[in-house]
Kinemage of the C-alpha trace (Angstrom):
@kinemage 1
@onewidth
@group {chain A} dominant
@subgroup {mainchain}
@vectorlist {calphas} color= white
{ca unk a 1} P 0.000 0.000 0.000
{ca unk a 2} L 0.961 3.168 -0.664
{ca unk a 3} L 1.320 6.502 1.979
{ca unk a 4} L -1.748 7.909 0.212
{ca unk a 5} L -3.380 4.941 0.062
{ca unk a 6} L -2.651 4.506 4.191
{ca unk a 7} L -3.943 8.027 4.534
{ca unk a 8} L -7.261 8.054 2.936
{ca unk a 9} L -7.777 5.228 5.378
{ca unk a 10} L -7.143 6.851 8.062
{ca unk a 11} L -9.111 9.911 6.855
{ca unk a 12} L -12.339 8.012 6.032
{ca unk a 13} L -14.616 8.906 8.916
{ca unk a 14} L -16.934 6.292 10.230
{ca unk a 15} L -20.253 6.397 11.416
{ca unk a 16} L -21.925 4.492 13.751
{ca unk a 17} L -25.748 5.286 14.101
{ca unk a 18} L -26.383 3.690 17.434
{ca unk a 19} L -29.983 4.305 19.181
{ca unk a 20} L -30.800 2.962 22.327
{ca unk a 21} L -35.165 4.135 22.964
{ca unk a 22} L -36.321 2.247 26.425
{ca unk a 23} L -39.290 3.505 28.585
{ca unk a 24} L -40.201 2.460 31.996
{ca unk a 25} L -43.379 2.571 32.826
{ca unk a 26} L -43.698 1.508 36.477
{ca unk a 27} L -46.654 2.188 38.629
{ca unk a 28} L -47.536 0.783 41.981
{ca unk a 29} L -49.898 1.747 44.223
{ca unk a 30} L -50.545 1.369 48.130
{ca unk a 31} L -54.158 1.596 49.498
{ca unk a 32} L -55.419 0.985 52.678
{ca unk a 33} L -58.601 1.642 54.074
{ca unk a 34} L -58.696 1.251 57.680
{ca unk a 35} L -62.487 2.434 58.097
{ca unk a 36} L -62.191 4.254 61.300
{ca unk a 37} L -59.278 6.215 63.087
{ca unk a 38} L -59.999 4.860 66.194
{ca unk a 39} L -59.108 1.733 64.408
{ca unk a 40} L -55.886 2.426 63.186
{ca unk a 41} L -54.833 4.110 65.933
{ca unk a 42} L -54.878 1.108 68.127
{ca unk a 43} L -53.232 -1.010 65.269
{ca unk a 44} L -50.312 1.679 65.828
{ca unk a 45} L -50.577 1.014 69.841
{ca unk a 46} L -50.872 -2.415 69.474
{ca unk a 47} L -47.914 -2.708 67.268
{ca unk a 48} L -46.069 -0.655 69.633
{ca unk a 49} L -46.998 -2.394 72.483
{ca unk a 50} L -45.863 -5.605 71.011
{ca unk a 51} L -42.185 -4.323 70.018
{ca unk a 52} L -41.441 -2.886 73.948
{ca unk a 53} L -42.551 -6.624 74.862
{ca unk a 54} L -39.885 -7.943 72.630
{ca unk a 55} L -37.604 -6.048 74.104
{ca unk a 56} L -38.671 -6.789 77.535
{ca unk a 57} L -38.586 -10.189 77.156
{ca unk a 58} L -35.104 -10.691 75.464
{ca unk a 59} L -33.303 -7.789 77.999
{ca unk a 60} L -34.315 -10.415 80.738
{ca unk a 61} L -33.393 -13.663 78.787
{ca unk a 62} L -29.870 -12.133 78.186
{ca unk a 63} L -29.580 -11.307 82.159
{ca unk a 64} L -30.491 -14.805 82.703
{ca unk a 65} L -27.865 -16.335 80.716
{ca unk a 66} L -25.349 -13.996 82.355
């Protein structure tokens, strides 16, 4: 090959047409219908309730092992 051959190699510009299209769509939805306040506020209370038992209850098995 020849030098000018070589060059008008290296010259030629290339093109690559690359296209990438992606859509997300995502939908999600959370409903709850807990009728009255009264009734979610002791779900709340009870839930609370429950957790400080836990914790109760494993505070004294831990002394007990020590």
């Amino acid at each position: 090959m020849s030098k000018v051959e070589e060059k008008d190699i290296q010259n030629q510009s290339t093109t690559n047409n690359n296209k990438n299209d992606v859509k997300v769509s995502n939908q999600f939805s959370f409903t709850f219908n807990f009728g009255d306040s009264l009734n979610l506020v002791a779900l709340i209370a009870g839930i609370y309730l429950i957790k400080n038992l836990k914790k109760r209850r494993n505070r004294k098995k831990i002394k007990a092992v020590d």
